[in-house]
C-alpha positions, 0 to 999 in steps of 0.5 A, spaced: 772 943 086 775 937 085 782 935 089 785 934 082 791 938 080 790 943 074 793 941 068 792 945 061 789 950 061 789 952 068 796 955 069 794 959 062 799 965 063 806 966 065 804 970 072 801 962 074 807 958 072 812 964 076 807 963 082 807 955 082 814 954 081 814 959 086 811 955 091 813 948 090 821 950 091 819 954 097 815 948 100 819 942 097 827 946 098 826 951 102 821 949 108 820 954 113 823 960 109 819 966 107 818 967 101 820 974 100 827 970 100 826 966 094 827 972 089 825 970 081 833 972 080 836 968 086 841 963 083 837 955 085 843 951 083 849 955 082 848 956 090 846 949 092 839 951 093 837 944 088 842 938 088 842 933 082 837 929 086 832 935 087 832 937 080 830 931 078 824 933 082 824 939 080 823 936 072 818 931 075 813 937 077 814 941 071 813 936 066 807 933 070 804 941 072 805 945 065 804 938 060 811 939 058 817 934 055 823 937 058 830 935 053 836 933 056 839 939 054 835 943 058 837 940 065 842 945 067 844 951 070 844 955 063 836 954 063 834 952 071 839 956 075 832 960 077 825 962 077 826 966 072 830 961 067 825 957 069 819 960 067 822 962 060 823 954 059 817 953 061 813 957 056 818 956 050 816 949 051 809 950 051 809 954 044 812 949 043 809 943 046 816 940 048 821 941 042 827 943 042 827 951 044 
């Protein structure tokens, strides 16, 4: 194997997208935590889990991860508020290879 990240169609279904976004919150915004404590349901913005600034992190790793293009209008608790929201977005964009959802 090599040490480049896996992009499509390596994270193929919505378990591995809910997994990787998973674990890159728990390792970039929430170091040390079980991870039993991040629920897919638990609100990230809404509870100061992610910042403006951490979200532009958060949109860099999706972007980069699934090959996808996130819009302005998606930037916001109404669709980043937490896993669940997130892999929604995530795979409406990969049907859509990034147009608007």
């Amino acid at each position: 194997m090599s040490g480049a990240r896996p992009r499509l169609p390596g994270i193929a279904m919505t378990d591995d997208v809910r997994r990787a976004l998973r674990e890159f919150i728990l390792a970039t915004f929430l170091p040390g935590e079980a991870p039993e404590t991040l629920k897919d349901s638990t609100l990230l913005v809404t509870s100061g889990i992610l910042t403006s600034l951490s979200l532009l992190e958060l949109v860099a790793f999706i972007e980069e991860t699934f090959d996808v293009v996130l819009d302005p209008q998606d930037l916001g608790v109404a669709h980043m508020d937490s896993v669940d929201l997130l892999v929604d977005l995530v795979e409406r964009r990969r049907r859509g290879r990034g147009a608007p959802g």
